[in-house]
OpenMM code with the backbone's topology and positions (N, CA, C; nanometers):
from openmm import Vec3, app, unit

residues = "UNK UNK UNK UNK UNK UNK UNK UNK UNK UNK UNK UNK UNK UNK UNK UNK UNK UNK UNK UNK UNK UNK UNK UNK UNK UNK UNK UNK UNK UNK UNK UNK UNK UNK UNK UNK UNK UNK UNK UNK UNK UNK UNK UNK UNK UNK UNK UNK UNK UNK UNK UNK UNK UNK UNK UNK UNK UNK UNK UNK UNK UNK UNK UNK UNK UNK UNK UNK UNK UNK UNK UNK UNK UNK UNK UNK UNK UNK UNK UNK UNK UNK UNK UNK UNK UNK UNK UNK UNK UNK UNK UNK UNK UNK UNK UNK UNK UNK UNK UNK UNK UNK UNK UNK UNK UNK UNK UNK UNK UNK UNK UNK UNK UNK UNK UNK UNK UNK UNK UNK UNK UNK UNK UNK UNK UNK UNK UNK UNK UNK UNK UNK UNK UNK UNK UNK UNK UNK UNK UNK UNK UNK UNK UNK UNK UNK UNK UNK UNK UNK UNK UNK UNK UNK UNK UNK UNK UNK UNK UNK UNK UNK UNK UNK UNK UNK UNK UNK".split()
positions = [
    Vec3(15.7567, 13.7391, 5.8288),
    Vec3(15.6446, 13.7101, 5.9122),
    Vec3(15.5629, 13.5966, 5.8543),
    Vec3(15.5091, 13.5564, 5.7113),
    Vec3(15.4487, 13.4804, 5.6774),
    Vec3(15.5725, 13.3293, 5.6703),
    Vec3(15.6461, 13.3528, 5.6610),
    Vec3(15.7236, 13.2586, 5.7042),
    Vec3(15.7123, 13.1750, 5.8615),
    Vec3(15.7103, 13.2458, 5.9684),
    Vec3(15.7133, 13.1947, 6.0631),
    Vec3(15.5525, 13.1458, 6.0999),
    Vec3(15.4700, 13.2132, 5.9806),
    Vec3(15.3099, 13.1556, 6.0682),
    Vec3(15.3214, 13.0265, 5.9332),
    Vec3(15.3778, 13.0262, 5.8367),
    Vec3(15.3635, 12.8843, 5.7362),
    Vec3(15.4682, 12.7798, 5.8515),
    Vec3(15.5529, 12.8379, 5.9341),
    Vec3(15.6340, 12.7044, 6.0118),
    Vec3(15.5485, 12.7011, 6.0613),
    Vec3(15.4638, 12.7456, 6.1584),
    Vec3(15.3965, 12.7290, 6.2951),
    Vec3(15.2926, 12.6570, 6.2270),
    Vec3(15.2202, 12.7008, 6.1501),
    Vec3(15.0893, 12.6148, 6.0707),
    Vec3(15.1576, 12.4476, 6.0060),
    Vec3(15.2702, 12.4473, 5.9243),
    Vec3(15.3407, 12.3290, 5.9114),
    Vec3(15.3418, 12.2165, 6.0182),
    Vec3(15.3722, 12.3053, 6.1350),
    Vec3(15.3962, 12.2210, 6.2179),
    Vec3(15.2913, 12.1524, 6.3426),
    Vec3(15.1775, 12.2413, 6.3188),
    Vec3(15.0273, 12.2333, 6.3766),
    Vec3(15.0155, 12.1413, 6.2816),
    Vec3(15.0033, 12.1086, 6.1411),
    Vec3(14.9553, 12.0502, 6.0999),
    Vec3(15.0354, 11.8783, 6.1122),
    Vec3(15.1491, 11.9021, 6.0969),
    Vec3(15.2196, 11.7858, 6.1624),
    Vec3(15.1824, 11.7009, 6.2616),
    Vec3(15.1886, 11.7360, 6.3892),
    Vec3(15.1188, 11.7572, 6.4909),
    Vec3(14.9948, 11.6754, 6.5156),
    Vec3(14.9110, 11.7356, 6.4250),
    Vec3(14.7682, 11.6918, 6.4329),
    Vec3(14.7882, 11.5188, 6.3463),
    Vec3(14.8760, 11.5020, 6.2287),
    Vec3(14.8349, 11.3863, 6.1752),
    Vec3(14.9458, 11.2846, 6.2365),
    Vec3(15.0378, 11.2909, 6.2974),
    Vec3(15.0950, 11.2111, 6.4171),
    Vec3(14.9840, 11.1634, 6.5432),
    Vec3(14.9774, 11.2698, 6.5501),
    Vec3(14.8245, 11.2198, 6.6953),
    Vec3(14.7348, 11.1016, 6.5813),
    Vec3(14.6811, 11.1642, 6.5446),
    Vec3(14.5515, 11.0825, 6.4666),
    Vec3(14.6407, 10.8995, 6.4006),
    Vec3(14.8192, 10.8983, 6.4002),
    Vec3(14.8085, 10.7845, 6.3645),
    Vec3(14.8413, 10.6967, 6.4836),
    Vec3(14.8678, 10.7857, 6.6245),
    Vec3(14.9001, 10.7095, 6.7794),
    Vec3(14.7624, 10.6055, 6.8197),
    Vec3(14.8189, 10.4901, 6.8190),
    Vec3(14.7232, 10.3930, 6.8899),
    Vec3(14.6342, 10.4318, 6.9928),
    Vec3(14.5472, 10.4506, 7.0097),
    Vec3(14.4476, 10.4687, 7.1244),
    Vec3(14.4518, 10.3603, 7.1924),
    Vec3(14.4081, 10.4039, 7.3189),
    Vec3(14.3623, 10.2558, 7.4158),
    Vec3(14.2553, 10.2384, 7.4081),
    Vec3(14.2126, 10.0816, 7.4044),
    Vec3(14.1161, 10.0340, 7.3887),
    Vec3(14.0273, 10.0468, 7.5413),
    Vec3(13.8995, 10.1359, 7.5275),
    Vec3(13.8098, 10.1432, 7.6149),
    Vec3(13.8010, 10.0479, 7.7674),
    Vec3(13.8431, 10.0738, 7.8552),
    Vec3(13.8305, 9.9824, 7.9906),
    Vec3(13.7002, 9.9413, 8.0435),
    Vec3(13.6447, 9.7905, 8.0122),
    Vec3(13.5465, 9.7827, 8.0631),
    Vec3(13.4990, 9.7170, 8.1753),
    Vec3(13.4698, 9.7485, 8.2929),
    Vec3(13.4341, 9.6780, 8.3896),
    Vec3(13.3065, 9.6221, 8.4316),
    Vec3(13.2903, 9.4900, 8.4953),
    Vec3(13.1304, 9.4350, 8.4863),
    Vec3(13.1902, 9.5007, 8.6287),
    Vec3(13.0573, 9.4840, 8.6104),
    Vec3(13.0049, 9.5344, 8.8300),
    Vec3(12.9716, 9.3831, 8.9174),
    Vec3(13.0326, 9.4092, 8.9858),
    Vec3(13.0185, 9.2968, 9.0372),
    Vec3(12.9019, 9.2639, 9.0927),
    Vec3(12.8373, 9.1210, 9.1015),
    Vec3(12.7112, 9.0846, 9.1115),
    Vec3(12.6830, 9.1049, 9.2936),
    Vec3(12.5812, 9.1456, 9.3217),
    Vec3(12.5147, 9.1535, 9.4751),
    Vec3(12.5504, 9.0362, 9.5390),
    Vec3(12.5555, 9.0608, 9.6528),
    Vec3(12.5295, 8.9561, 9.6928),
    Vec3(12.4236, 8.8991, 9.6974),
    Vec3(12.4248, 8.7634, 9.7205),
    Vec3(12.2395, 8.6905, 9.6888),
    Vec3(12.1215, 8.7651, 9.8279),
    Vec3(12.0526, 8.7962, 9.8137),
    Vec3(11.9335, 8.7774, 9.9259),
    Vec3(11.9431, 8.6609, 9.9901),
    Vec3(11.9662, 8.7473, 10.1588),
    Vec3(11.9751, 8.6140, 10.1941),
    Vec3(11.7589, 8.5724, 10.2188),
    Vec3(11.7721, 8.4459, 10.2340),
    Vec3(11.6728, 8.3661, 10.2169),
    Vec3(11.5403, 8.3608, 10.3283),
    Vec3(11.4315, 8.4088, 10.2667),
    Vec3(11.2932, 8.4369, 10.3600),
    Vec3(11.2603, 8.3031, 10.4689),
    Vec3(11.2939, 8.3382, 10.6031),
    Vec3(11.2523, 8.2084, 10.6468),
    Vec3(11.1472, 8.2234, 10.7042),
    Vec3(11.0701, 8.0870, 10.6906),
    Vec3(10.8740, 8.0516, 10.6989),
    Vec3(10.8972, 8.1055, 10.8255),
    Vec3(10.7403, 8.1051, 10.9245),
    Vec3(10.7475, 8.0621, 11.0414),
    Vec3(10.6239, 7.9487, 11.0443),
    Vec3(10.6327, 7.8319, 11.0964),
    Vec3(10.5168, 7.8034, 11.0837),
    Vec3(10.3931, 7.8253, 11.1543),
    Vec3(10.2353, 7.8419, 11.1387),
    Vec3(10.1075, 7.8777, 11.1277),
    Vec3(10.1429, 7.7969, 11.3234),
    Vec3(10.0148, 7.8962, 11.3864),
    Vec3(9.9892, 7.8100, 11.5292),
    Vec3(9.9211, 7.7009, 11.4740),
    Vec3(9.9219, 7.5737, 11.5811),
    Vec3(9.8212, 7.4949, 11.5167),
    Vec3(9.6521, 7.5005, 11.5560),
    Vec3(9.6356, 7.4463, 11.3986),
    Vec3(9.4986, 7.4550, 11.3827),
    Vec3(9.4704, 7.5935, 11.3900),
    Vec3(9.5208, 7.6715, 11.3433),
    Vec3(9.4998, 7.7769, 11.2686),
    Vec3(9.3826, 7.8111, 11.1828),
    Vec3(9.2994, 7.8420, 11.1877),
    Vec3(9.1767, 7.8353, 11.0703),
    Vec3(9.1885, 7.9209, 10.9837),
    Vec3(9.3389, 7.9799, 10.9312),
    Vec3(9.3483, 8.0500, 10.8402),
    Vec3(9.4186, 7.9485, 10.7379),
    Vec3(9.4331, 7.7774, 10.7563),
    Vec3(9.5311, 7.7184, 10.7190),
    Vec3(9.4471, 7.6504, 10.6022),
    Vec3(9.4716, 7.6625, 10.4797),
    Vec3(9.4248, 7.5789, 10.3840),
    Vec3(9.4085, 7.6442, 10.2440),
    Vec3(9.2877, 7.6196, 10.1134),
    Vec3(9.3313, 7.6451, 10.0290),
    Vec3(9.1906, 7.7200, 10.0212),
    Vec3(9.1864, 7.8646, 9.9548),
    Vec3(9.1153, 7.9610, 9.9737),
    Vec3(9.0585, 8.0251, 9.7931),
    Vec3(8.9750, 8.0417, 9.7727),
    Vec3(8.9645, 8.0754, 9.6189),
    Vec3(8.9112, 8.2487, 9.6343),
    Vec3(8.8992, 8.3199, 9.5643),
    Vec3(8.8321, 8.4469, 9.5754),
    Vec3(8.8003, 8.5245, 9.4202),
    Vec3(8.7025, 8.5715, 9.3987),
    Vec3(8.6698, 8.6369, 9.2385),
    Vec3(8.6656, 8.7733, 9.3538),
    Vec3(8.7136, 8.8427, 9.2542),
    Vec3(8.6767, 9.0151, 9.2659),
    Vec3(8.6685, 9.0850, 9.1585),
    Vec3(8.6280, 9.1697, 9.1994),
    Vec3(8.6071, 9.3315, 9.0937),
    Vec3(8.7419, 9.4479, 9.1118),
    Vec3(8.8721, 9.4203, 9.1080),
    Vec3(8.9439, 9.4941, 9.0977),
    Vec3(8.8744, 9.6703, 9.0675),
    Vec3(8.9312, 9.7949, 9.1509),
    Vec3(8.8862, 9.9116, 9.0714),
    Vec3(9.0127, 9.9530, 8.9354),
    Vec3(8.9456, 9.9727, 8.8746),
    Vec3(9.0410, 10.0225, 8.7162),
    Vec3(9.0418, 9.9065, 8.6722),
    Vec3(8.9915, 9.7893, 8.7005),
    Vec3(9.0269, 9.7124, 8.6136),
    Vec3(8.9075, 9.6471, 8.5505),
    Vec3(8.9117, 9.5789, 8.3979),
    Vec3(8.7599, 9.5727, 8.3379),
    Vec3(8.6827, 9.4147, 8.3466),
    Vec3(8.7827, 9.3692, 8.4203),
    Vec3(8.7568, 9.2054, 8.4321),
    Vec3(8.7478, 9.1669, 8.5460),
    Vec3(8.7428, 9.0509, 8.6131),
    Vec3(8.7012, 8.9535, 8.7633),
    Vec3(8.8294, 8.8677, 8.7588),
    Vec3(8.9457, 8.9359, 8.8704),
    Vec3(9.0533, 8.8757, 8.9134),
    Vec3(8.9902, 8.7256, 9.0085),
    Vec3(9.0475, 8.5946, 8.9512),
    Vec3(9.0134, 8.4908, 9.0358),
    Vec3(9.1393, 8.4834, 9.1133),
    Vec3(9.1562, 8.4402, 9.2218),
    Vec3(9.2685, 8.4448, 9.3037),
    Vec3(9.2577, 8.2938, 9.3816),
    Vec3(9.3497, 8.2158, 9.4012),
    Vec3(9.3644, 8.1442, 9.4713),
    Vec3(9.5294, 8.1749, 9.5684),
    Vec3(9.4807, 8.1056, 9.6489),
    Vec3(9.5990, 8.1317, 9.7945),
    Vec3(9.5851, 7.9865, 9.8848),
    Vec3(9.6962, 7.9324, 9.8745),
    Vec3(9.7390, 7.8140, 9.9617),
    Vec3(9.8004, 7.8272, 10.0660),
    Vec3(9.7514, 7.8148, 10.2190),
    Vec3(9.8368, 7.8453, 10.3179),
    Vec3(9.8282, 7.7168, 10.3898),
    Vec3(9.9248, 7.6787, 10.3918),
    Vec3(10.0181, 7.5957, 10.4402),
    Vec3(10.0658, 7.6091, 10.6081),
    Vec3(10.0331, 7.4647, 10.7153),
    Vec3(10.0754, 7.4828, 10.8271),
    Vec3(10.2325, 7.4929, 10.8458),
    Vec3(10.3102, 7.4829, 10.7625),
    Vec3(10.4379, 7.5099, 10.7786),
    Vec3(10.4931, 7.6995, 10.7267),
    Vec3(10.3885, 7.7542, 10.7141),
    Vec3(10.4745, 7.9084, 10.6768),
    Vec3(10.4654, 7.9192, 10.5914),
    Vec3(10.4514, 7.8549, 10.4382),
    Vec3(10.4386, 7.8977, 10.3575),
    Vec3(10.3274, 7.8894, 10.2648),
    Vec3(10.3380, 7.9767, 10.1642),
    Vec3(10.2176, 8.0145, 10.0787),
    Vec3(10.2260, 8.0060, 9.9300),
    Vec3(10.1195, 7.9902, 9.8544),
    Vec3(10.1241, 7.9433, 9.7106),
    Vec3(9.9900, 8.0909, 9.6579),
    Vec3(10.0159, 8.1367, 9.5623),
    Vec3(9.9392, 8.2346, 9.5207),
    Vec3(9.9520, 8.2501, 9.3552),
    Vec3(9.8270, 8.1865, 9.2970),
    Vec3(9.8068, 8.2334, 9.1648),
    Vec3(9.6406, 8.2761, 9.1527),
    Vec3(9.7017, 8.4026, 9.0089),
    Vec3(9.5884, 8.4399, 8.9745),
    Vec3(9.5652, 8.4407, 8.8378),
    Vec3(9.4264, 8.4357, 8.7884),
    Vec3(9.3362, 8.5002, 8.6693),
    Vec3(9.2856, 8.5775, 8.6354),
    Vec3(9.2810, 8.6214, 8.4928),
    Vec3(9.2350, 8.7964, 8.5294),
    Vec3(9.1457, 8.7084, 8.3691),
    Vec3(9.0010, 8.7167, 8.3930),
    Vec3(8.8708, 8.7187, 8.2784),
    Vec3(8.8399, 8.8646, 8.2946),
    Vec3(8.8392, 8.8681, 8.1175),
    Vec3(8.8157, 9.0352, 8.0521),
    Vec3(8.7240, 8.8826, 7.9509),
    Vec3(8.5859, 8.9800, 7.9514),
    Vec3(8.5064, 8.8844, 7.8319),
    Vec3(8.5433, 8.7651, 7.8588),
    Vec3(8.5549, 8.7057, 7.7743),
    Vec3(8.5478, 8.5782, 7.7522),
    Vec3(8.6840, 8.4630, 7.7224),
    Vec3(8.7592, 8.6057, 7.7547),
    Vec3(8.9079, 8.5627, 7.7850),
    Vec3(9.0135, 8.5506, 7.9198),
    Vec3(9.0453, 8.4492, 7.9353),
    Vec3(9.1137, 8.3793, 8.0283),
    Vec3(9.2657, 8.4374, 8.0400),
    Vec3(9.3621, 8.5005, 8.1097),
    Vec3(9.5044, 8.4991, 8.1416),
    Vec3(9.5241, 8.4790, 8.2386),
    Vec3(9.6298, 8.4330, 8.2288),
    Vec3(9.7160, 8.4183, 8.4094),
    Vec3(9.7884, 8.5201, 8.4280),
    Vec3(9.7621, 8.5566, 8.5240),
    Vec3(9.7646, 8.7070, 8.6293),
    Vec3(9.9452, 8.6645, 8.7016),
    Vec3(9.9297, 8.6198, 8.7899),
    Vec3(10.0369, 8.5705, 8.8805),
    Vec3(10.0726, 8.4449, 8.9054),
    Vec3(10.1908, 8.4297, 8.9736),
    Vec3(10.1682, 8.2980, 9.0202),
    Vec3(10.2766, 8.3000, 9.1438),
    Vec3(10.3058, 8.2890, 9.2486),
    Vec3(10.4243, 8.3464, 9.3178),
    Vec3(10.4086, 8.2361, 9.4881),
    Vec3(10.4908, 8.2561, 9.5411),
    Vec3(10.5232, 8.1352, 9.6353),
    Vec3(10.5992, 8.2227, 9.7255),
    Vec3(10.6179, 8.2254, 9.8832),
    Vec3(10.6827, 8.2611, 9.9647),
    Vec3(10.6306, 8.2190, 10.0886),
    Vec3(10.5833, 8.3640, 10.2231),
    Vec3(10.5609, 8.2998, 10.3395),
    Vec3(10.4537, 8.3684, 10.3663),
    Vec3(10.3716, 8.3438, 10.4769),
    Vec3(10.2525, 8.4122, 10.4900),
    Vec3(10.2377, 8.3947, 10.6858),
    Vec3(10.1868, 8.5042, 10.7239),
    Vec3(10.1757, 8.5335, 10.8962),
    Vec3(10.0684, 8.5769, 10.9226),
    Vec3(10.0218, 8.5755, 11.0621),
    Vec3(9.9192, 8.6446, 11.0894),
    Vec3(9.9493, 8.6968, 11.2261),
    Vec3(9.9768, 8.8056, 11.2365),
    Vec3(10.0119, 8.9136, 11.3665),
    Vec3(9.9275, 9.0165, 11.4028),
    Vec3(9.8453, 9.0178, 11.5193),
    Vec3(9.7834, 9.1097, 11.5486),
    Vec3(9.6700, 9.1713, 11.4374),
    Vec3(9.6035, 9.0741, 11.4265),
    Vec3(9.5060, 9.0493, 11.3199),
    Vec3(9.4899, 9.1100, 11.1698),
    Vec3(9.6017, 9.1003, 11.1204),
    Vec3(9.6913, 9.1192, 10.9900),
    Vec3(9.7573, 9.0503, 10.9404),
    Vec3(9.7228, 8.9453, 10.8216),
    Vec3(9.7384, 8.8785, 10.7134),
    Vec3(9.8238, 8.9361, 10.6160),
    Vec3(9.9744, 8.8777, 10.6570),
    Vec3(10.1030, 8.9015, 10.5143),
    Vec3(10.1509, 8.7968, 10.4658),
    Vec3(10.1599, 8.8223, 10.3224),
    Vec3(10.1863, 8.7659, 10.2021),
    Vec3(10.3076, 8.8148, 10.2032),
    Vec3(10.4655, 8.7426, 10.2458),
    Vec3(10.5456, 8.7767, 10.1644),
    Vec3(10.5987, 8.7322, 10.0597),
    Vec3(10.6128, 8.7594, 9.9257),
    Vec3(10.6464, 8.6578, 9.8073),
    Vec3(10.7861, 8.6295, 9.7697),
    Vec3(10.8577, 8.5155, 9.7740),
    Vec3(10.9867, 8.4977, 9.7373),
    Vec3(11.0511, 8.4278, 9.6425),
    Vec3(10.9348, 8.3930, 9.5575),
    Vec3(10.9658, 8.3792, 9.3973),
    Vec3(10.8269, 8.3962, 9.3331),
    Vec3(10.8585, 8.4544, 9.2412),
    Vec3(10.7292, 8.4739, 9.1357),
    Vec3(10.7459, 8.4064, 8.9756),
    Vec3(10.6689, 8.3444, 8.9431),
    Vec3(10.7146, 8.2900, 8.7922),
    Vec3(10.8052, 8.1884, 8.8361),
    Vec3(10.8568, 8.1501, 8.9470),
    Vec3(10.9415, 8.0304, 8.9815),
    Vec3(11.0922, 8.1211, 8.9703),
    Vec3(11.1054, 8.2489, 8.9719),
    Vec3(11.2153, 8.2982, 9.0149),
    Vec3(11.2283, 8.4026, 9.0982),
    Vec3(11.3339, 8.3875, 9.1822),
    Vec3(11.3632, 8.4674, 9.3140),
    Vec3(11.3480, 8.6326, 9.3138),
    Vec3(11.2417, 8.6626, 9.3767),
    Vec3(11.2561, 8.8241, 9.4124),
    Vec3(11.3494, 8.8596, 9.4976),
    Vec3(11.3184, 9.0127, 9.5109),
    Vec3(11.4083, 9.1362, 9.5910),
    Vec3(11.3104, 9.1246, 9.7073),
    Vec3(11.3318, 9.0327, 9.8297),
    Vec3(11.2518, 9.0144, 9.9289),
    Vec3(11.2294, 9.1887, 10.0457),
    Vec3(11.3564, 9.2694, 9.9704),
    Vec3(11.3059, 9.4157, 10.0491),
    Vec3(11.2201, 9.4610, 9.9389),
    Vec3(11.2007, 9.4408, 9.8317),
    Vec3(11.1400, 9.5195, 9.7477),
    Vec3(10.9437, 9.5375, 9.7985),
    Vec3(10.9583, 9.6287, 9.8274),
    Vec3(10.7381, 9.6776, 9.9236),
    Vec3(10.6883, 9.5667, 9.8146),
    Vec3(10.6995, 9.5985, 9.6573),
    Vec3(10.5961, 9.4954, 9.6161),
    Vec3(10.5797, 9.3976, 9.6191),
    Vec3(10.6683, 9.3389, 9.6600),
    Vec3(10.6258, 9.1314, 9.7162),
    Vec3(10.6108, 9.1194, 9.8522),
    Vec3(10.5148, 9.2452, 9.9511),
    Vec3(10.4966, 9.2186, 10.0550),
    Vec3(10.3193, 9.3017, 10.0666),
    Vec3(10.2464, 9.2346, 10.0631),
    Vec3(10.1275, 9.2506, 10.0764),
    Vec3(10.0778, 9.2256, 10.2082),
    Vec3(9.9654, 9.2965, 10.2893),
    Vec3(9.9063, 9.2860, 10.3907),
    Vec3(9.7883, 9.3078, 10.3921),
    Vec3(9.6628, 9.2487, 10.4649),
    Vec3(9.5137, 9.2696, 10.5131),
    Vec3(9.4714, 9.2938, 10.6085),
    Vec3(9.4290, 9.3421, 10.6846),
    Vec3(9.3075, 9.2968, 10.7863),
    Vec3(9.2595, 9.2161, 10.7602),
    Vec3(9.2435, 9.1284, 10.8885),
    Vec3(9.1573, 8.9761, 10.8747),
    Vec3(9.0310, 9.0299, 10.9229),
    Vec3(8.9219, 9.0260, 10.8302),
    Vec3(8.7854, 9.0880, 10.9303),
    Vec3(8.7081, 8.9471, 10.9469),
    Vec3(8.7543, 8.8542, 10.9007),
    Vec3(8.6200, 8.7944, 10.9085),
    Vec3(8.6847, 8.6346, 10.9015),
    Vec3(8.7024, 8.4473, 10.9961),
    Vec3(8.7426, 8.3835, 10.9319),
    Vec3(8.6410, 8.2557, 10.9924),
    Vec3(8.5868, 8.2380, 10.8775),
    Vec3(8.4853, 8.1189, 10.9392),
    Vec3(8.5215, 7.9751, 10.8633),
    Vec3(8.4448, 7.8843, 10.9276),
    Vec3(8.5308, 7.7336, 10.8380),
    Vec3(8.4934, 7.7527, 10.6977),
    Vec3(8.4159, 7.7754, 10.6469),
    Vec3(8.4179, 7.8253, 10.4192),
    Vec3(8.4715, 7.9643, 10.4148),
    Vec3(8.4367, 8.0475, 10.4780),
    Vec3(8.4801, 8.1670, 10.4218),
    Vec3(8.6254, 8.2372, 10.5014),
    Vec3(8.6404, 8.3289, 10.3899),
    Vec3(8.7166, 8.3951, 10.4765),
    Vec3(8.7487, 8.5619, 10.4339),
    Vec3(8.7243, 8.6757, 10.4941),
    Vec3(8.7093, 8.8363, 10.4647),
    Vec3(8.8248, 8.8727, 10.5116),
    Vec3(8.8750, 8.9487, 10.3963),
    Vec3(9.0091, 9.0181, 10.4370),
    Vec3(8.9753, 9.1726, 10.3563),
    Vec3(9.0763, 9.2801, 10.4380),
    Vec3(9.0485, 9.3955, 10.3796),
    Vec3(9.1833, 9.4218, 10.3129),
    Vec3(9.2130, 9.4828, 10.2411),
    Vec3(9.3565, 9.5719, 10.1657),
    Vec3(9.4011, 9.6877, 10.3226),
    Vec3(9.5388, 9.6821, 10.3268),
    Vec3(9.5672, 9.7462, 10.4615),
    Vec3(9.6414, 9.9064, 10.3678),
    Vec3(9.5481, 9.9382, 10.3454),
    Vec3(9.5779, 10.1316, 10.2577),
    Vec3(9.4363, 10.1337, 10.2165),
    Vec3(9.4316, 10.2927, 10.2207),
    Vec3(9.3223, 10.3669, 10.2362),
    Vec3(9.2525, 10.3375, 10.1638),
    Vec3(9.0886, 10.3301, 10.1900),
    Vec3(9.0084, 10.2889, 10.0704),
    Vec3(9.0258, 10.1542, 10.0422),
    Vec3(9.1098, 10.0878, 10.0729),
    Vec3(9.1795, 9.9152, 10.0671),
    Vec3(9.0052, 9.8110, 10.0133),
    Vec3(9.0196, 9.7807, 9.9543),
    Vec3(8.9422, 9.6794, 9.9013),
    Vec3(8.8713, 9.5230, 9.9875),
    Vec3(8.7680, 9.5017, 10.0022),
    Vec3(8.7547, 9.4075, 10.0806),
    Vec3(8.7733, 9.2636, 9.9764),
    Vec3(8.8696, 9.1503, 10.0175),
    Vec3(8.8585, 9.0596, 9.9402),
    Vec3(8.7830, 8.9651, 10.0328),
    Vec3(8.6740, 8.8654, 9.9547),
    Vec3(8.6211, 8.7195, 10.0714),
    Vec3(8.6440, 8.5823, 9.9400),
    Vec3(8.7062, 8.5121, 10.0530),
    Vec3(8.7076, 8.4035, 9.9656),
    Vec3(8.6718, 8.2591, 10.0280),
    Vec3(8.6558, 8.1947, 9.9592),
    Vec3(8.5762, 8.0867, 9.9719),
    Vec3(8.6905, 7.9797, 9.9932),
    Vec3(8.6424, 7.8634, 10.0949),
    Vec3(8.7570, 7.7163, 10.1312),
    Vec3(8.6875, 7.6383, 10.0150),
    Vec3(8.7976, 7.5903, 9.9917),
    Vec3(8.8304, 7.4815, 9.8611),
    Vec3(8.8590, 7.3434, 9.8871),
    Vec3(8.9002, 7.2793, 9.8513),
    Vec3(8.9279, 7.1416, 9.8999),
    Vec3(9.0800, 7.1780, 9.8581),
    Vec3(9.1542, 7.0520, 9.9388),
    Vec3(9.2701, 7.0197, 9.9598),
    Vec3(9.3315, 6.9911, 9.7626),
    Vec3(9.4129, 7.0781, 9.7366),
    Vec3(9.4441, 7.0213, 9.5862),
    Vec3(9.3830, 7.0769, 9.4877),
    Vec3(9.2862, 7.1779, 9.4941),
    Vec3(9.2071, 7.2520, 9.4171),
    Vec3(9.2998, 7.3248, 9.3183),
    Vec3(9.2758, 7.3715, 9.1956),
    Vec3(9.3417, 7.4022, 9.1104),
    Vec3(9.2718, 7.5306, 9.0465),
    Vec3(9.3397, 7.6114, 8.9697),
    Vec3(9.2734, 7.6983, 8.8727),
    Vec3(9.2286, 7.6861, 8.7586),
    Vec3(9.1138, 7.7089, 8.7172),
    Vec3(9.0362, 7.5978, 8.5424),
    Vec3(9.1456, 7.7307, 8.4814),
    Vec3(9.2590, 7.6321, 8.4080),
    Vec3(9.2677, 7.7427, 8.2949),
    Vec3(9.2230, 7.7264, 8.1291),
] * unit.nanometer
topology = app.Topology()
chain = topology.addChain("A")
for resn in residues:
    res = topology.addResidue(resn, chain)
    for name in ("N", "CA", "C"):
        topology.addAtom(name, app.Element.getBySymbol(name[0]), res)
């Protein structure tokens, strides 16, 4: 009897150090193949003489936040839009955003859609590069918009001249 469990163990052990010297295959790795591109946000352009058309500045009081977001917004009679911001905490200056796409006004609601930010291409389904307002208010300097969600924030901003820039 101890004979046949020293073969059987002999040969388990055999066994085991044959496996351990068989070549393995080397791991299969596949890239995923890339998306297809988004296809591409097209403008529409502004009616004319639009008085929503030009270059717009705005400071606010963000809630939660401890500084005065400056915002500028370029709207353009061809559809599209230019949007950078500043965020002053004290006595310090950053740049907030900076992002470029198309902008509409339908049934008295102001959208921002953004289709590059930082000078590179977003996820044009993605909700966050699509912002909307209520237009409450648009006179030749000013202009009042509300946040379109509850509690939504009123932004007003002021007309700028043609070419206006952000002091950074």
């Amino acid at each position: 009897m101890s004979s046949v469990y020293l073969r059987s163990a002999s040969i388990a052990c055999a066994v085991l150090a044959l496996a351990g010297c068989v070549a393995r295959k080397p791991a299969v790795i596949t890239e995923a193949q890339p998306a297809d591109p988004p296809k591409p946000v097209a403008c529409v352009p502004a009616k004319n003489g639009d008085p929503m058309i030009g270059t717009w500045l705005s400071n606010t009081r963000p809630r939660d936040v401890s500084g005065e977001l400056q915002s500028l917004i370029v709207l353009s009679a061809d559809g599209t839009m230019a949007y950078e911001s500043l965020l002053k905490i004290g006595r310090k200056t950053r740049p907030a955003l900076r992002e470029t796409g198309c902008w509409t006004v339908a049934d008295n609601v102001y959208t921002m859609q953004t289709t590059k930010s930082a000078g590179e291409p977003v996820d044009a389904n993605d909700p966050i590069y699509v912002n909307r307002y209520r237009v409450e208010k648009v006179e030749r300097a000013k202009l009042t918009l509300r946040e379109l969600k509850s509690g939504g924030q009123v932004v007003t901003a002021r007309r700028m001249p043609q070419g206006y820039r952000l002091p950074y």
